[in-house]
N, CA, C and O atoms as a GROMACS GRO file, in nm:
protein
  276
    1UNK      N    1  11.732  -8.580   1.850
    1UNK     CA    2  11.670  -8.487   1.759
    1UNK      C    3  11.706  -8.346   1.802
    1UNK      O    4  11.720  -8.322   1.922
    2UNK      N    5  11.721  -8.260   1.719
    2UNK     CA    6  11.759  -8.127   1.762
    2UNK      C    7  11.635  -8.025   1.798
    2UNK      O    8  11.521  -8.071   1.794
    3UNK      N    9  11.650  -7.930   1.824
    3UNK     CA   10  11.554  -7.858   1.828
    3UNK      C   11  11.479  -7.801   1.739
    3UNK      O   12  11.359  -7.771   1.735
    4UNK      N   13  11.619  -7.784   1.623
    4UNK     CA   14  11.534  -7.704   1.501
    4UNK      C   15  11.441  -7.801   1.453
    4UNK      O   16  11.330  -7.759   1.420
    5UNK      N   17  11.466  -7.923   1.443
    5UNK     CA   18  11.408  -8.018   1.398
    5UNK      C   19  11.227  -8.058   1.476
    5UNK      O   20  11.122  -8.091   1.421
    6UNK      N   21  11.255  -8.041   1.586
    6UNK     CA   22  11.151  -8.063   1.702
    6UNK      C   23  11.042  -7.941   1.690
    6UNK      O   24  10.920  -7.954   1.702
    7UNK      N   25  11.122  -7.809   1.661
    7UNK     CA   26  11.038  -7.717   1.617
    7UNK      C   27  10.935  -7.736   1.461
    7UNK      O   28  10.815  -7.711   1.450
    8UNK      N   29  11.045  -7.799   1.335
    8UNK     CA   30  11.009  -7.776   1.274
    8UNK      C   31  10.846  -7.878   1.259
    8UNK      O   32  10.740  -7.844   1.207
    9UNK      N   33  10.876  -7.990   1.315
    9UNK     CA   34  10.782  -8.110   1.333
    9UNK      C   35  10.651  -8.038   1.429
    9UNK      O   36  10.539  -8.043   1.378
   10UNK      N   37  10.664  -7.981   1.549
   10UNK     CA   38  10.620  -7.922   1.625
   10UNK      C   39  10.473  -7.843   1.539
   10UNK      O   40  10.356  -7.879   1.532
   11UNK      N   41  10.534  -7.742   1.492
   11UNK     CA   42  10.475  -7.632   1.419
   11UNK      C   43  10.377  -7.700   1.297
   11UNK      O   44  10.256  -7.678   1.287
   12UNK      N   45  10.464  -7.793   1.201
   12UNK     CA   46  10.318  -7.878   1.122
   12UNK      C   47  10.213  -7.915   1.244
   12UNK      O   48  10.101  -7.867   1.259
   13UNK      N   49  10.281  -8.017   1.328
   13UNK     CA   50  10.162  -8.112   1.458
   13UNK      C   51  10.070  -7.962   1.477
   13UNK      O   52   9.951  -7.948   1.448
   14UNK      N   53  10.150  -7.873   1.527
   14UNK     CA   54  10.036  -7.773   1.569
   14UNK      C   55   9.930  -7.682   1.483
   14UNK      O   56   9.840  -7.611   1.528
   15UNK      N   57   9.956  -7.700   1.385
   15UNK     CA   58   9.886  -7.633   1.283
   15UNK      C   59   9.781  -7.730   1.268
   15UNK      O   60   9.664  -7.694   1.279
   16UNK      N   61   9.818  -7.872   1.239
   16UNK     CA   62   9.729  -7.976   1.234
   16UNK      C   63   9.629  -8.001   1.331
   16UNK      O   64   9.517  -8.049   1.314
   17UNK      N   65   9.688  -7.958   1.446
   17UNK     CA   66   9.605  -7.967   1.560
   17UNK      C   67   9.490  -7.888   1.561
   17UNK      O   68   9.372  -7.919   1.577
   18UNK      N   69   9.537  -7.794   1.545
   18UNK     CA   70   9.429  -7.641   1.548
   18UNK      C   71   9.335  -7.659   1.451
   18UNK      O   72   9.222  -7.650   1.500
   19UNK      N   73   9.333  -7.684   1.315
   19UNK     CA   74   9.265  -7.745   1.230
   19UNK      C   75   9.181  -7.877   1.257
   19UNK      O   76   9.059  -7.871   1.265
   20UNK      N   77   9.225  -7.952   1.266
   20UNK     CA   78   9.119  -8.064   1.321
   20UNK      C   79   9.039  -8.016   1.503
   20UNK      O   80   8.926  -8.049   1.538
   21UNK      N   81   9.114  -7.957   1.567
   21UNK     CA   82   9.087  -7.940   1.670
   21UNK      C   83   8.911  -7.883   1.657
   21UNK      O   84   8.817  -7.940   1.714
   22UNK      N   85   8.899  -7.755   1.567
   22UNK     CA   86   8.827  -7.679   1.549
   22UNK      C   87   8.707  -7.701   1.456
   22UNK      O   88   8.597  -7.645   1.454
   23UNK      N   89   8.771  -7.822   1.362
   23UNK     CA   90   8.698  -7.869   1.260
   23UNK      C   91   8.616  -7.995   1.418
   23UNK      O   92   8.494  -7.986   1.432
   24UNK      N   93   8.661  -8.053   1.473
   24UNK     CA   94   8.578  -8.122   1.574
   24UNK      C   95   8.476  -8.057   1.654
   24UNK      O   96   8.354  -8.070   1.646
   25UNK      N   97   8.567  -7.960   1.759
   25UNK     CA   98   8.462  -7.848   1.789
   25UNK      C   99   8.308  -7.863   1.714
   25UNK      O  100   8.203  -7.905   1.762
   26UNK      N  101   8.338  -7.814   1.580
   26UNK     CA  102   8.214  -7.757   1.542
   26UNK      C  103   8.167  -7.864   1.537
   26UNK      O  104   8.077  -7.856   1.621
   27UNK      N  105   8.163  -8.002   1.479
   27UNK     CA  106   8.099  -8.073   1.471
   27UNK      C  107   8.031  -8.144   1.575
   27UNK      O  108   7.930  -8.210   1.552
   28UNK      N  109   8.082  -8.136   1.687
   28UNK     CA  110   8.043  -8.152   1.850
   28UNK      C  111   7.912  -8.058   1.859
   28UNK      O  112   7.798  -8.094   1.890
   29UNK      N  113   7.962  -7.912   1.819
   29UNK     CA  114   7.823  -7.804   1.860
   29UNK      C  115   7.746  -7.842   1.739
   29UNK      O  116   7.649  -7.767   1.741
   30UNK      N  117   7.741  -7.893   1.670
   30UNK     CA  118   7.571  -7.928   1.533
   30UNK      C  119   7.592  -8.056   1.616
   30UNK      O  120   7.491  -8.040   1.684
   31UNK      N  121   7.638  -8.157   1.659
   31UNK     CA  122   7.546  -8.279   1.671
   31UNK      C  123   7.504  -8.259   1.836
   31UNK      O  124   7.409  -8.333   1.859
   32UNK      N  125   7.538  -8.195   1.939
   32UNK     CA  126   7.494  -8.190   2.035
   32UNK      C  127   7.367  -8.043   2.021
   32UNK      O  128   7.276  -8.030   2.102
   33UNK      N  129   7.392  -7.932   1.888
   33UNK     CA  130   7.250  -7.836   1.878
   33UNK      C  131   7.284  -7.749   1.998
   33UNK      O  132   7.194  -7.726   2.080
   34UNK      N  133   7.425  -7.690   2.018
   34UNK     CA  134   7.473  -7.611   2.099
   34UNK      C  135   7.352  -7.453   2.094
   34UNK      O  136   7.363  -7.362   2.176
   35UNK      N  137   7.278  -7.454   2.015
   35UNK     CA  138   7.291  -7.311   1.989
   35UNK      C  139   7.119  -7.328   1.981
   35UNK      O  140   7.075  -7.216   1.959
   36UNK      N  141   7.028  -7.408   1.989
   36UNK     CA  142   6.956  -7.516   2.037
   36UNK      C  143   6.882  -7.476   2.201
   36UNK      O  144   6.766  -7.452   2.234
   37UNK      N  145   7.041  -7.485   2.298
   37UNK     CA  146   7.033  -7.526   2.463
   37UNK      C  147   7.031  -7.328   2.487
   37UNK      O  148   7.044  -7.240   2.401
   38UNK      N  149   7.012  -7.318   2.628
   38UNK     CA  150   7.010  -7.188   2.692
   38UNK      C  151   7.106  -7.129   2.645
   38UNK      O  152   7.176  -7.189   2.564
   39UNK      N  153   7.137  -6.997   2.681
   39UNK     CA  154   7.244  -6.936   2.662
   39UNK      C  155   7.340  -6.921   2.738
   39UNK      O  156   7.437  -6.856   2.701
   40UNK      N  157   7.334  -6.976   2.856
   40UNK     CA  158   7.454  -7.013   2.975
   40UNK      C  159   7.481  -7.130   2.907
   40UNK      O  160   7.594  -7.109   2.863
   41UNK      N  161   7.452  -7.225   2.877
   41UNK     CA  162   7.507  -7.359   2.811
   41UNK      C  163   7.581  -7.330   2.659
   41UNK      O  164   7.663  -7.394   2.594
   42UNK      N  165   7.521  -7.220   2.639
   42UNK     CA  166   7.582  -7.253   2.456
   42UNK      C  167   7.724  -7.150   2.506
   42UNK      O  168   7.831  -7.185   2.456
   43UNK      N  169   7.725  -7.057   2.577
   43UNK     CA  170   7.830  -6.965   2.661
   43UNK      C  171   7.942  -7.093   2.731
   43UNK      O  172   8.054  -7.114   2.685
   44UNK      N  173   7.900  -7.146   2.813
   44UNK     CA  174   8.017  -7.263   2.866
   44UNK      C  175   8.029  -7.344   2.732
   44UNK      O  176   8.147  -7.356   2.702
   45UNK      N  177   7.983  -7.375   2.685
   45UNK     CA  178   8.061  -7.472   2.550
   45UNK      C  179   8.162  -7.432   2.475
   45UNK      O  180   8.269  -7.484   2.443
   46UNK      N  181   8.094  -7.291   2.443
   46UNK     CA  182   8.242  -7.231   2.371
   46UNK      C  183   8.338  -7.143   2.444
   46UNK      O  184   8.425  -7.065   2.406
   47UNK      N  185   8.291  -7.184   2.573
   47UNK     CA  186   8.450  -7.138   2.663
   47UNK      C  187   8.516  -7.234   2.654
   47UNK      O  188   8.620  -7.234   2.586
   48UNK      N  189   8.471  -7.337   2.719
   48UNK     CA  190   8.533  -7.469   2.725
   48UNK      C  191   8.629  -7.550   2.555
   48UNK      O  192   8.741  -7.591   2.526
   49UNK      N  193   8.509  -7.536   2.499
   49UNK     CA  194   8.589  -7.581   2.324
   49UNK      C  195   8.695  -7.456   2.340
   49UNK      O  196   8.810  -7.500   2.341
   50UNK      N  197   8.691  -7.324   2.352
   50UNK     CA  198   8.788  -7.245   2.330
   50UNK      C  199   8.901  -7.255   2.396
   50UNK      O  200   8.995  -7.197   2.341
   51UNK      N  201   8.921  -7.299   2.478
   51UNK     CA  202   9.014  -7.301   2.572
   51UNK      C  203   9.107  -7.450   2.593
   51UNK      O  204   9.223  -7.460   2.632
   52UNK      N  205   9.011  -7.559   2.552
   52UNK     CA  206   9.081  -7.739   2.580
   52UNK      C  207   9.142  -7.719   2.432
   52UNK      O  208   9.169  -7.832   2.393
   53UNK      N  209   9.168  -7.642   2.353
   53UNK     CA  210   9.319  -7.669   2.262
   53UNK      C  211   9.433  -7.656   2.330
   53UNK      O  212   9.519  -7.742   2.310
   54UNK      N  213   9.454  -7.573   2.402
   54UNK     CA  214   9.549  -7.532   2.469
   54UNK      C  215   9.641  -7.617   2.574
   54UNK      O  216   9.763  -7.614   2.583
   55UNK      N  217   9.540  -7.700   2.658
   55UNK     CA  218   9.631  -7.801   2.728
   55UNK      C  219   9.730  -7.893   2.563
   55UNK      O  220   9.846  -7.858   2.544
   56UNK      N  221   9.691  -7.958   2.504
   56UNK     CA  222   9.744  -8.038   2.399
   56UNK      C  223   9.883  -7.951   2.342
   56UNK      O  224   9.992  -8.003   2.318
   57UNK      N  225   9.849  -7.808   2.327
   57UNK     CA  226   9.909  -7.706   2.225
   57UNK      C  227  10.050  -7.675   2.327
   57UNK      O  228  10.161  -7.646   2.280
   58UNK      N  229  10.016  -7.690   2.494
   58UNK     CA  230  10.105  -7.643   2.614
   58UNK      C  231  10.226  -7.755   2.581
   58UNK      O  232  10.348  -7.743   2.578
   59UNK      N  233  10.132  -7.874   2.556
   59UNK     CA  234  10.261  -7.999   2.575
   59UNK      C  235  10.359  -8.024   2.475
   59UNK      O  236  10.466  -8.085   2.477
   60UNK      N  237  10.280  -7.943   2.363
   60UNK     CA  238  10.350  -7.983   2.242
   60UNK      C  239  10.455  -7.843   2.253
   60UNK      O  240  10.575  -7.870   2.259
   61UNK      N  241  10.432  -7.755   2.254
   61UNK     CA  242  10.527  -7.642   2.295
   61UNK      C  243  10.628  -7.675   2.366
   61UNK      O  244  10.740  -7.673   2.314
   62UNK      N  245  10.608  -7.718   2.514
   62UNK     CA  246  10.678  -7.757   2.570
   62UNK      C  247  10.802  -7.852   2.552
   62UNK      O  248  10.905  -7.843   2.618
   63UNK      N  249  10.776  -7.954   2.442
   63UNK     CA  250  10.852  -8.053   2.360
   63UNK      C  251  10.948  -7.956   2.255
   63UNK      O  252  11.069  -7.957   2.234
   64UNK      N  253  10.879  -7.903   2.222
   64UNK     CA  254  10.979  -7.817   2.102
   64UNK      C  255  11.101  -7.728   2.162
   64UNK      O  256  11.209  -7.695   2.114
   65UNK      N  257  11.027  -7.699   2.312
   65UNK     CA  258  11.145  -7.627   2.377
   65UNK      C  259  11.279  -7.688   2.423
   65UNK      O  260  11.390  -7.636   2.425
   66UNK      N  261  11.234  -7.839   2.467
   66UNK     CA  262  11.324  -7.873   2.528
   66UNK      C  263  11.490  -7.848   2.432
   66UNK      O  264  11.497  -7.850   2.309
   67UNK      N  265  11.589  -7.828   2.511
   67UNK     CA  266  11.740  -7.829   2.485
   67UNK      C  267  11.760  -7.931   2.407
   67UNK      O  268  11.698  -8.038   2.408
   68UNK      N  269  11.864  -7.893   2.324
   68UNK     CA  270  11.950  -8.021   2.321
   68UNK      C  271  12.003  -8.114   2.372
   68UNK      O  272  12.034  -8.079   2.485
   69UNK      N  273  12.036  -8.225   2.353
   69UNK     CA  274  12.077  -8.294   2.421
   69UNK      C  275  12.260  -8.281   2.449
   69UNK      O  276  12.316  -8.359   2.527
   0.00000   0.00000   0.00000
């Protein structure tokens, strides 16, 4: 597969990602009542949700970069 190709696949996956990613998120904070718990807890939740897209988003980047073969 080429790159342009890997990119172009890449970039839908990641768009998709971010979208469901976020659409989960929220639904995590209403059924767990994030906002509900202290404010150090509802503070680490949305560090944490903010930030665990990113490992997934690293790997998939990483794939799009690779060279050609």
């Amino acid at each position: 597969m080429t790159q342009r190709k890997r990119k172009l696949i890449g970039t839908i996956a990641l768009l998709t990602l971010i979208v469901v990613y976020a659409l989960l998120a929220l639904a995590v904070a209403i059924v767990l009542q994030v906002r509900d718990a202290n404010k150090v807890a509802e503070l680490i939740y949305y560090v944490v949700a903010g930030l665990l897209w990113v490992v997934p988003a690293a790997c998939l980047i990483s794939w799009m970069q690779k060279p050609d073969a």
